[in-house]
C-alpha positions in Angstrom: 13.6 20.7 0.5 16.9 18.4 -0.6 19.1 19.4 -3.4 19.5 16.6 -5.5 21.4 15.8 -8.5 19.6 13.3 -9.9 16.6 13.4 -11.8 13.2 14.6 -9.9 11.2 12.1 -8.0 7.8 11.1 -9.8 4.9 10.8 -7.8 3.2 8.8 -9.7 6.1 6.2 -9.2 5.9 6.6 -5.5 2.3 5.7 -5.5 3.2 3.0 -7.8 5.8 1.9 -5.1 3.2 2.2 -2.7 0.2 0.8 -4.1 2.6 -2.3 -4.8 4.3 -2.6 -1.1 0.5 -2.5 0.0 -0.6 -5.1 -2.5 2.1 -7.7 -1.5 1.0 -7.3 2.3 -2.4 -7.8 1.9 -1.4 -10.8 -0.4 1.0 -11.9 2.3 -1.3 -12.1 5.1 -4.1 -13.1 3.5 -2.9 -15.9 2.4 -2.1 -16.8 5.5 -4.9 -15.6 7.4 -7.0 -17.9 4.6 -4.5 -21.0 5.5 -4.5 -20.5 9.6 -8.7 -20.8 8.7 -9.4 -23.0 6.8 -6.7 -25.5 9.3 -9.6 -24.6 11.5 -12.5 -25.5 9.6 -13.8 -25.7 6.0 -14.4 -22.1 4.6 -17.5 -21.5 2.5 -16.5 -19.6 -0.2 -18.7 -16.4 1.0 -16.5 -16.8 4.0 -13.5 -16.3 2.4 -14.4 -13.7 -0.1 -15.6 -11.5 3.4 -12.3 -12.3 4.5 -10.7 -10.8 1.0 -13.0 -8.0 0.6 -12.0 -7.4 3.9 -8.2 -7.2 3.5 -8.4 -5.3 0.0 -10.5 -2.4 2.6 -8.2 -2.5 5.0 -5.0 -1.8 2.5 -7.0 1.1 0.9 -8.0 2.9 4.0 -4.7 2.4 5.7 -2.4 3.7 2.3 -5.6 6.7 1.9 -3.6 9.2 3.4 0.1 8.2 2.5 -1.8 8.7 -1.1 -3.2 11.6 -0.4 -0.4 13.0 1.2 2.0 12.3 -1.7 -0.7 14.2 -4.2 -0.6 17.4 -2.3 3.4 17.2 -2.2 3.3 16.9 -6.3 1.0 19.5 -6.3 3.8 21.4 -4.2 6.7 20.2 -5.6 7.7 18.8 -2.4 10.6 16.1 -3.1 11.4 15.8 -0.2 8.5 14.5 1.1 8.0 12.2 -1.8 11.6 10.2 -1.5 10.3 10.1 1.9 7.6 8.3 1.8 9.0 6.0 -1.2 12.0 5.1 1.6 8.9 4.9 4.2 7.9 2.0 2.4 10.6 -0.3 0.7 
């Protein structure tokens, strides 16, 4: 575990930082994923809310254990691990 002089790291601001680097991702490539389609053809709008539902799914499994992860270091007071994974995803 680091020694650090500054304050302790808060968990619930790396899953905050987390939550939000996922968020802009999925916004990011869904807008263009919607844009490359819709070039293509016209979408119906059921079309594109599967494509949505579909992103919003994929961002929650893949940041599920990153989450999860950072929980059991609170719970452990592992600091370490938590300015990792903030740095993990700037």
């Amino acid at each position: 575990m680091s020694r650090n002089t500054e304050s302790p790291v808060d968990v619930d601001e790396a899953l905050t930082h987390i939550d939000s680097r996922g968020a802009k991702i999925r916004k990011e490539q869904l807008e263009r994923t919607l844009s490359q389609l819709q070039a293509d053809s016209e979408l119906t709008a059921d079309q594109r809310l599967a494509v949505e539902r579909l992103s919003e799914r994929l961002v929650d499994r893949l940041l599920a254990v990153p989450r999860a992860s950072l929980q059991d270091a609170a719970q452990n007071a592992d600091e370490e691990t938590i300015e990792t994974a903030m740095s993990l995803f700037e």
